[in-house]
VEXNUZA-790884 format. One line per 3 residues: their letters; for each residue x, y, z of C-alpha. Coordinates in pm, 1 decimal, decimal comma. Layout:
N
A = X:Y:Z ~ ...
END
This chain:
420
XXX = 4485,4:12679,0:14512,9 ~ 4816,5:12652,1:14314,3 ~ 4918,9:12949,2:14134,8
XXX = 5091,7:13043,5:13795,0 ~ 5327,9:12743,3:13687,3 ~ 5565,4:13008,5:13518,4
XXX = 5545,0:13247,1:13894,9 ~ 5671,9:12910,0:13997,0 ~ 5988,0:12914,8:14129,5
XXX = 6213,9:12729,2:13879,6 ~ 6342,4:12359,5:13939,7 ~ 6652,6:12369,9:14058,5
XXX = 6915,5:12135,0:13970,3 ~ 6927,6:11925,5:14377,6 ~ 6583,0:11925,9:14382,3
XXX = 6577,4:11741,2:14044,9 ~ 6872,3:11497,9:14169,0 ~ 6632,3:11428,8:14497,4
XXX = 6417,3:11289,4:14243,0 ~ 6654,2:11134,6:14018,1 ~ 6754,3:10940,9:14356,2
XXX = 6421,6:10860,1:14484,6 ~ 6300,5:10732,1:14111,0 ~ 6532,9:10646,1:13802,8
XXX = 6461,9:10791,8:13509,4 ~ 6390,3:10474,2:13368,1 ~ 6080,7:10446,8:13651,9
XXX = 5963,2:10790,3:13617,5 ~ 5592,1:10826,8:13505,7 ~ 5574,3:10436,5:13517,1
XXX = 5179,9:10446,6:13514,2 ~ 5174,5:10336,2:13139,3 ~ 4779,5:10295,1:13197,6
XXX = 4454,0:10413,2:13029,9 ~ 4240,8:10706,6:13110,8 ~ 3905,8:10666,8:13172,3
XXX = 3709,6:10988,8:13086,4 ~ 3356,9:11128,4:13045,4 ~ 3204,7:11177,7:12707,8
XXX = 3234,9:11516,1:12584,8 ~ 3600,4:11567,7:12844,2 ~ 3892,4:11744,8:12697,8
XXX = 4221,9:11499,4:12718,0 ~ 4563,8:11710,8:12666,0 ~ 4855,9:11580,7:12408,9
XXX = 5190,7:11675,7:12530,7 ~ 5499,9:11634,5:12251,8 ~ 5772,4:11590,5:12485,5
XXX = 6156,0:11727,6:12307,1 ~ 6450,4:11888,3:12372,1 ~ 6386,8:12183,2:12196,9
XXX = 6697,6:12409,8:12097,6 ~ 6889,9:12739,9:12059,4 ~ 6654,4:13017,0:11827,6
XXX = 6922,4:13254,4:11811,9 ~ 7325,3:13300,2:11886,5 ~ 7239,8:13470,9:12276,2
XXX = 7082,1:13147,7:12319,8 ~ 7302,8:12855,2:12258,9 ~ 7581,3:12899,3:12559,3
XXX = 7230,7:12887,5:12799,3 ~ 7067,4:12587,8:12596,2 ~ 7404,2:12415,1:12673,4
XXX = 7436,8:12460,1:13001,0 ~ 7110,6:12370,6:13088,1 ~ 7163,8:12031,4:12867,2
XXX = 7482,2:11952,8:13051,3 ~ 7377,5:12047,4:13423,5 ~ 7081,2:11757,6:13353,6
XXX = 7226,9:11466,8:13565,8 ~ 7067,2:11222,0:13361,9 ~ 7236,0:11328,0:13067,3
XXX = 7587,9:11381,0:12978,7 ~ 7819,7:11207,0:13199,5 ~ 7977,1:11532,6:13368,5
XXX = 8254,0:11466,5:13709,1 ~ 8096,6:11650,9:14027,6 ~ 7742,5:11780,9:14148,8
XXX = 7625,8:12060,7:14295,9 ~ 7838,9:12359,6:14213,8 ~ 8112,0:12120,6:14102,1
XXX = 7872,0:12035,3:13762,9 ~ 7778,5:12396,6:13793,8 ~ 8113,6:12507,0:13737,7
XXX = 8219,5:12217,8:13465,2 ~ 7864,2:12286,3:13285,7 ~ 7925,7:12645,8:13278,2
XXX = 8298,7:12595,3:13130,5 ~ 8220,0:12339,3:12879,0 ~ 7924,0:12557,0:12780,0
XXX = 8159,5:12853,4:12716,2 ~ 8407,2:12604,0:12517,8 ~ 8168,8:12455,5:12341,9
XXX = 7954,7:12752,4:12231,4 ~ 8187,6:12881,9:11922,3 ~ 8185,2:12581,0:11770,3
XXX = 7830,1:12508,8:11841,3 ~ 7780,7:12853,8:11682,9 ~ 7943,9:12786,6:11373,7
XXX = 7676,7:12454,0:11352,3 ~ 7402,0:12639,9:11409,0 ~ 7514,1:12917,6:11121,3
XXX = 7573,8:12635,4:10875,3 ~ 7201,3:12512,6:10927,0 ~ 7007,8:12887,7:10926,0
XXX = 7102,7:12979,1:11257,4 ~ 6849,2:12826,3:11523,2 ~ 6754,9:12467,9:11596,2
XXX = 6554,7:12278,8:11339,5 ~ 6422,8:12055,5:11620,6 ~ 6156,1:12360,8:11717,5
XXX = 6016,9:12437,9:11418,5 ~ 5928,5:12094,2:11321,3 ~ 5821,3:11968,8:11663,5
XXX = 5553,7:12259,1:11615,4 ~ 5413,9:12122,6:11297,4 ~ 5395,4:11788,5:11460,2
XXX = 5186,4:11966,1:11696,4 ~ 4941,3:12086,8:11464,4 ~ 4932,7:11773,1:11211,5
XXX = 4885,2:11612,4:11551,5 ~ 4587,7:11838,1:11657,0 ~ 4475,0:11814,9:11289,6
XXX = 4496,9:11401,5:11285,4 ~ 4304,2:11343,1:11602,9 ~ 4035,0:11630,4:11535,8
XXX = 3922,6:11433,5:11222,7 ~ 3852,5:11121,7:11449,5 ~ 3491,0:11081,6:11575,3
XXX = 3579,0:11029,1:11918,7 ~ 3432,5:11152,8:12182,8 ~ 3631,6:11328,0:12358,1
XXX = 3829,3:11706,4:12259,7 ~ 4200,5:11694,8:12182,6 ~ 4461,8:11954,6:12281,6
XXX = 4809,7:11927,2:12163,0 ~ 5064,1:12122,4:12333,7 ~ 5512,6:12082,5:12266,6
XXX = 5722,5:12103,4:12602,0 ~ 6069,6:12164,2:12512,3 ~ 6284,9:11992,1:12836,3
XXX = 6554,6:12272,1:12758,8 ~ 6429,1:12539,0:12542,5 ~ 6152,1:12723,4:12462,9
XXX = 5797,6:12624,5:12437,4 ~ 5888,7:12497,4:12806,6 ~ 5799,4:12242,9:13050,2
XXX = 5629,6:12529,8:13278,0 ~ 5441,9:12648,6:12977,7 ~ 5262,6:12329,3:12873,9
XXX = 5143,5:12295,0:13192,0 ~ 5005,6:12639,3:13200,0 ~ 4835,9:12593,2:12915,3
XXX = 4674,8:12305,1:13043,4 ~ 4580,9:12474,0:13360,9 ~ 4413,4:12732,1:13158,7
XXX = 4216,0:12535,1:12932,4 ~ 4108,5:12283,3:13243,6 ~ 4278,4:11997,3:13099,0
XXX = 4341,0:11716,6:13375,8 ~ 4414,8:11401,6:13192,0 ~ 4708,1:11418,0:12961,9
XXX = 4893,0:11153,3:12768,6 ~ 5281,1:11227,7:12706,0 ~ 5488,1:11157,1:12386,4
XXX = 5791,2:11184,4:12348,5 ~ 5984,7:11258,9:11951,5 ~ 6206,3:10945,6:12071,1
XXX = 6088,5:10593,7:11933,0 ~ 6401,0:10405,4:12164,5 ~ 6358,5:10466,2:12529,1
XXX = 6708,8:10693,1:12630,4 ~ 6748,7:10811,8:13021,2 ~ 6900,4:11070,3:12877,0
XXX = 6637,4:11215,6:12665,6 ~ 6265,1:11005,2:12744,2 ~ 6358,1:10978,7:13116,9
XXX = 6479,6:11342,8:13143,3 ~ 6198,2:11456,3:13002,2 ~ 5941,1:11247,6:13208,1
XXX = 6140,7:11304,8:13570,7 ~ 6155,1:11707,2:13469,3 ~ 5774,2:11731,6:13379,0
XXX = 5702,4:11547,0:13732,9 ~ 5965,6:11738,6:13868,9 ~ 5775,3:12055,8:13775,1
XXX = 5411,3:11961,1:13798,0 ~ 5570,5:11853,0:14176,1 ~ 5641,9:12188,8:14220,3
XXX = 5384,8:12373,6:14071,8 ~ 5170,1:12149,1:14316,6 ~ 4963,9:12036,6:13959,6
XXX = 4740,2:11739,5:13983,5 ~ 4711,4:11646,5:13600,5 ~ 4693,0:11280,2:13587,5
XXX = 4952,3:11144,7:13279,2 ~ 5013,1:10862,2:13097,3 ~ 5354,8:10841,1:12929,0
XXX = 5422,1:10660,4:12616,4 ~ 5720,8:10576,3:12688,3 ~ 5904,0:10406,2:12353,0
XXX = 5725,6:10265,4:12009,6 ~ 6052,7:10148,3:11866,7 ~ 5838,9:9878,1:11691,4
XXX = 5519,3:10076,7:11618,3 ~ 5425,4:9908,4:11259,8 ~ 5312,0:10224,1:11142,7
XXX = 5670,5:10391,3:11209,2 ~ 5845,1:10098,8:11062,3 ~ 5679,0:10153,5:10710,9
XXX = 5713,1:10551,5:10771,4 ~ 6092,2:10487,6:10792,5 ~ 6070,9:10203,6:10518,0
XXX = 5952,2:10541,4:10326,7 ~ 6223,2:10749,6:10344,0 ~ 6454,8:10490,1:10248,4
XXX = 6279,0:10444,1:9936,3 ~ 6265,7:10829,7:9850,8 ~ 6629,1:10834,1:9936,6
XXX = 6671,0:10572,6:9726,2 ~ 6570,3:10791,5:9420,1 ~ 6887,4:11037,3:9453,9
XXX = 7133,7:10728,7:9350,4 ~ 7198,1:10642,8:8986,8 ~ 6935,8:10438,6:8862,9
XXX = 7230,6:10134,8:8781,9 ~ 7370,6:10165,6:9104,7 ~ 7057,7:10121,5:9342,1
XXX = 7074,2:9806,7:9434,4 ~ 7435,9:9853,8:9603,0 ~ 7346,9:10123,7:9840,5
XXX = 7449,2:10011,6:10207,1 ~ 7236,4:10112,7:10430,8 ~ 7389,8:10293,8:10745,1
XXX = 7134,2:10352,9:11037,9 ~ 7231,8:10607,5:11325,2 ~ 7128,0:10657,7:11673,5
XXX = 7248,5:10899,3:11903,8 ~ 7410,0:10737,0:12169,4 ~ 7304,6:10659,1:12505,3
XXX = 7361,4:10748,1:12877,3 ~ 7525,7:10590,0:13125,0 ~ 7185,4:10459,8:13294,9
XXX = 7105,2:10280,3:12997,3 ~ 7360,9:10054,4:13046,2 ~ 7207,0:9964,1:13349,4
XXX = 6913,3:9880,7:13237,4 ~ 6736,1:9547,3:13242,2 ~ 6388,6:9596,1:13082,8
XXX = 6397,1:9708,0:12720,8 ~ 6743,8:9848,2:12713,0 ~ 6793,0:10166,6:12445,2
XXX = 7060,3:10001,9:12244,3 ~ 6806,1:9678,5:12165,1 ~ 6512,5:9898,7:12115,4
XXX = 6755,1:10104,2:11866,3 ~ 6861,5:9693,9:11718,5 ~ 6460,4:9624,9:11709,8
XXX = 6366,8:9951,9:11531,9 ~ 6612,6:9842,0:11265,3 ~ 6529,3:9446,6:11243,1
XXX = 6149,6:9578,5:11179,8 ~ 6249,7:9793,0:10901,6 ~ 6462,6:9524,9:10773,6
XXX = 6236,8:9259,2:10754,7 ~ 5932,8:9487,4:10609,4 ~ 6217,7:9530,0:10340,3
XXX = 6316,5:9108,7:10338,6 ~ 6660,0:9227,7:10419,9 ~ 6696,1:9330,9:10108,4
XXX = 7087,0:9529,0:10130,5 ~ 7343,4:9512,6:10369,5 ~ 7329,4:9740,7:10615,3
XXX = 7499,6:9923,6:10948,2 ~ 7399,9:10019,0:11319,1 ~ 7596,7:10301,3:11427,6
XXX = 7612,1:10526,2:11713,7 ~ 7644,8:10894,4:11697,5 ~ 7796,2:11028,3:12018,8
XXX = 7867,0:11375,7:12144,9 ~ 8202,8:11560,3:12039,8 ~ 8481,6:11471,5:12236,0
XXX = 8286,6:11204,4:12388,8 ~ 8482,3:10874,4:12381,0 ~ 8210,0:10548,4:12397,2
XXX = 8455,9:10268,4:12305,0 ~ 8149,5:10034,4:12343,7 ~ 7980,2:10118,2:12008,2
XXX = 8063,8:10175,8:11704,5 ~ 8048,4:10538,7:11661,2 ~ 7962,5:10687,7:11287,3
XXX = 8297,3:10730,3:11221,5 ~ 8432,3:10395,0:11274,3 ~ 8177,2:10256,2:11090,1
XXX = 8243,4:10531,8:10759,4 ~ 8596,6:10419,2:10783,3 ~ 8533,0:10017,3:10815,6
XXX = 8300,5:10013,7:10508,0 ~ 8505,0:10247,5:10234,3 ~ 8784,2:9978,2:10365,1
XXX = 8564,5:9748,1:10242,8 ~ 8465,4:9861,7:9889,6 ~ 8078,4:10018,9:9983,3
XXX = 8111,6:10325,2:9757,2 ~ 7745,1:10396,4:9781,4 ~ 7556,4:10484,9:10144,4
XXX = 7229,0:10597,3:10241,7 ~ 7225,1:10659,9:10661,8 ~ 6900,7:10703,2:10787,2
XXX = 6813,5:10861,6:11154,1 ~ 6653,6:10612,2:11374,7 ~ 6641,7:10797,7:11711,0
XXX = 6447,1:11092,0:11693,6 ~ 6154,1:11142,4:11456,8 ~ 6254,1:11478,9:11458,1
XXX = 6526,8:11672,0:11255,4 ~ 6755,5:11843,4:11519,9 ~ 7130,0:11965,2:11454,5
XXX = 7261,8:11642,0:11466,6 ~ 7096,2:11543,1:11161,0 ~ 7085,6:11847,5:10975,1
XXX = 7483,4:11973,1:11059,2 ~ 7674,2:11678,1:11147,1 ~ 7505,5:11365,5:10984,9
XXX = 7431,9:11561,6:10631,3 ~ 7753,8:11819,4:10647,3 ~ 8049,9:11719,7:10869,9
XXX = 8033,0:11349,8:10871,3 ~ 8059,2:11436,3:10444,8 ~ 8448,0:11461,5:10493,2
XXX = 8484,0:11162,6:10657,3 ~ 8270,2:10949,1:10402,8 ~ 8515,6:11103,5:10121,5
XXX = 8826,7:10982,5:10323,8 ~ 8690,7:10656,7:10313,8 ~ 8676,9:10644,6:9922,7
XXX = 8257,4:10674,8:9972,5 ~ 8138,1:10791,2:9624,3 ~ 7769,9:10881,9:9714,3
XXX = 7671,2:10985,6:10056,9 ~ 7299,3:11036,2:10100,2 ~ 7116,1:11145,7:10439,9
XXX = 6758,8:11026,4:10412,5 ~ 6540,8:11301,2:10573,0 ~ 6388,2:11300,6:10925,7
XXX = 6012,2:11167,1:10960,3 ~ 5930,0:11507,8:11101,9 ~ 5543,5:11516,3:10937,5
XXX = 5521,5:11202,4:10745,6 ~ 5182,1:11087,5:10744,2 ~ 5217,3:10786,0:10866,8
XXX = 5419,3:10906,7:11169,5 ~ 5090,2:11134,7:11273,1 ~ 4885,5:10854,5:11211,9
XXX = 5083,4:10600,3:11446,5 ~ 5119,7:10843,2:11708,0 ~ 4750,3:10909,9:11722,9
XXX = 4677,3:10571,1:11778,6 ~ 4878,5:10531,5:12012,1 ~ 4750,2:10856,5:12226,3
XXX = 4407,6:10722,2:12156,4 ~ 4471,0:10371,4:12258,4 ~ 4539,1:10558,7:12593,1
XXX = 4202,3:10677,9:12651,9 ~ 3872,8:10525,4:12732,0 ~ 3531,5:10640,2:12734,1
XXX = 3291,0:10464,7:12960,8 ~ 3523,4:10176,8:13000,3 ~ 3562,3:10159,8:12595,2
XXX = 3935,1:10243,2:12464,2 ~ 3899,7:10437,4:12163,2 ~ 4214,1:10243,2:11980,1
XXX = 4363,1:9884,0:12026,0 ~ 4683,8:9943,1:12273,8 ~ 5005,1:9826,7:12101,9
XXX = 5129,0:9487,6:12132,4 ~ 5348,8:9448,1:12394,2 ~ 5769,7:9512,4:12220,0
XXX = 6045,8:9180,3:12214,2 ~ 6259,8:9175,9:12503,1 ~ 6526,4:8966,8:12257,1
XXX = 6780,8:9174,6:12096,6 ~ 6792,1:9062,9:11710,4 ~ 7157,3:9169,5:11680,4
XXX = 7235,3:8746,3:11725,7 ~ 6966,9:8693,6:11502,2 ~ 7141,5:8836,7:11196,2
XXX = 7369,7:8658,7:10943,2 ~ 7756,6:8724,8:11038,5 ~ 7940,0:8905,6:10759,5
XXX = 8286,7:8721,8:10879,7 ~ 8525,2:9008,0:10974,2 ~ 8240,3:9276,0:11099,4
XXX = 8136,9:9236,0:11447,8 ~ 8062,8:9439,0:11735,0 ~ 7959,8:9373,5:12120,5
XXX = 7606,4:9482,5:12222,7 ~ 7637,3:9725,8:12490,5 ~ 7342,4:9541,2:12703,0
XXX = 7350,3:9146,4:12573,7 ~ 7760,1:9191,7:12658,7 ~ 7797,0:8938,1:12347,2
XXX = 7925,5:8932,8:12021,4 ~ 7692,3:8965,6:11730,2 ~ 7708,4:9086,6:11381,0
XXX = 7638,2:9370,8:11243,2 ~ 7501,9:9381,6:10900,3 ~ 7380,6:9086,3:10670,6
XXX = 7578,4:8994,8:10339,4 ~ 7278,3:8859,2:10122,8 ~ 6864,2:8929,5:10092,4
XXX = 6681,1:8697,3:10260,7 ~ 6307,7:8624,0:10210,9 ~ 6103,3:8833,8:10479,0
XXX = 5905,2:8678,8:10724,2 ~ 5678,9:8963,7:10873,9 ~ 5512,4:9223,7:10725,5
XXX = 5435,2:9579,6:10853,4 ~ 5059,5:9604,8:10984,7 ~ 4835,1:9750,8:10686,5
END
């Protein structure tokens, strides 16, 4: 019989390459398939993040452990090479990490809000008549509540179907695949036999479309009534890893491209708008345009009035709440922008809970029966060529290797319309 996940010894860093080399992140968890349970079971809810720093003795740790993940940040070496150049960079990077983390209350937002997705999540699906019993548990892939501790908890409350779900719409090696390999890595380990299903991406999910379609419209409000119908719209994503490039099925940057073409066309195109891509400090990715080059390229062109609205994560983390809605401020006012507005994460919008319990429940079937419709099945076409050129703005997809434009000049009628 398998013992205590936490007595467990920890995974260590070769082990997890081993698996990195034996199945890409991309591949990891690939059973995308439906459970088919008793009536009356208990089916587990896992809401896979990042997690984050609660306290100042606990960011140079939370960054190491973020930069000694392989499938992360592209870091020279292995072994006790990456130990070494993780542990460094940690120590560099920890004052000014501390100084973020002070500006925003001191400890990662990304915790406290993943937790009340877990309980509006728990909440949502209790209310359903199904019949099965929900349990919602957050694994944190580098904080605390952990990996280890999820499965615990589902040991203890003799939980053996689960369905993962990740706080990332856009499928990212970096952040969806780490998270996936480490939880397999662990239940591995831990010699657990819980049998998952991972939702992988819903970077098309109707129901997030009109959440995000939402927040642009509350954002919307903070702008002089006059002046409303000039807001550019600016929408980030963190950049990717280096295995996204690789990719051939459903590459992150088009996911991040589709995400914003759905949002678009619920809104019939309605403003001009940007793609950019947030990277790392210090982290050079002369493939996208990076926030910054995209501030500068639009005060050059007379926007004076910019809403940017997160696309990436449905959850507000520190690169939201410190350098999208403080530091990136300086830049916008070098670039003559009069009104910078950060449109707020989904975190608990309601129609984020409801879309992801669909799709958990679309995972599970009773008796043969699936208790939701499954999603339809995403484009595999990247829009970006799809949308009007603007003449002197373009950009090269990172995946389609291709020129296409980046924002539309006029509103266009829509076409599609978000499911009711």
């Amino acid at each position: 019989m398998p013992g205590s996940v936490l007595a467990a010894p920890p995974v260590t860093p070769r082990e997890y390459l081993r698996l990195m080399h034996r199945r890409d992140a991309a591949s990891a968890l690939a059973s995308e398939g439906v459970h088919d349970v008793a009536p009356g079971s208990r089916v587990g809810v896992v809401l896979l993040g990042p997690g984050g720093p609660q306290g100042r003795a606990e960011i140079r740790p939370y960054l190491y452990r973020l930069l000694m993940d392989p499938a992360g940040e592209a870091l020279p070496g292995s072994g006790w090479m990456r130990h070494l150049t993780s542990r460094a960079v940690s120590v560099m990077r920890g004052t000014a990490l501390e100084h973020e983390y002070e500006a925003v209350g001191g400890r990662a937002p990304v915790v406290r809000h993943a937790l009340e997705q877990v309980r509006s999540l728990q909440t949502t699906l209790a209310r359903t008549d199904d019949p099965v019993a929900w349990r919602v548990y957050p694994a944190m892939r580098y904080g605390q509540p952990s990996t280890e501790e999820a499965l615990e908890r589902l040991a203890d409350d003799g939980i053996d179907h689960a369905v993962l779900v990740p706080i990332f719409p856009q499928f990212s090696s970096a952040r969806t695949g780490s998270s996936l390999l480490y939880w397999e890595a662990v239940a591995t380990r831990a010699r657990r036999t819980v049998a998952v299903s991972a939702i992988r991406d819903y970077a098309e999910d109707p129901l997030l479309v009109r959440a995000f379609h939402e927040r642009i419209e509350e954002t919307l409000q903070r702008f002089p009534r006059d002046r409303r119908n000039g807001v550019r719209f600016v929408f980030v994503a963190q950049a990717g890893a280096p295995a996204d490039d690789r990719r051939q099925d459903r590459p992150y940057c088009c996911q991040v491209h589709r995400t914003v073409d759905a949002v678009m066309r619920l809104r019939g195109f309605d403003r001009p708008f940007e793609v950019a891509f947030q990277r790392a400090p210090g982290v050079a990715d002369p493939g996208r345009d990076s926030l910054e080059d995209v501030l500068s390229r639009v005060g050059d062109e007379g926007a004076r009035d910019l809403l940017l609205l997160p696309v990436s994560t449905v959850t507000e983390q520190l690169d939201i709440a410190f350098r999208l809605d403080v530091a990136m401020r300086s830049v916008a006012d070098s670039a003559g922008i009069a009104r910078y507005e950060v449109a707020a994460p989904l975190n608990c919008h309601p129609l984020l809970i409801e879309g992801l319990a669909r799709l958990v429940r679309s995972r599970v079937a009773v008796d043969g029966t699936r208790l939701a419709a499954g999603p339809a099945p995403g484009s595999t076409v990247c829009p970006r060529a799809a949308w009007e050129a603007s003449g002197d703005s373009m950009a090269v997809c990172r995946h389609c290797r291709r020129s296409a434009p980046m924002h539309t000049l006029a509103p266009r009628p829509t076409s599609v319309q978000a499911e009711k």
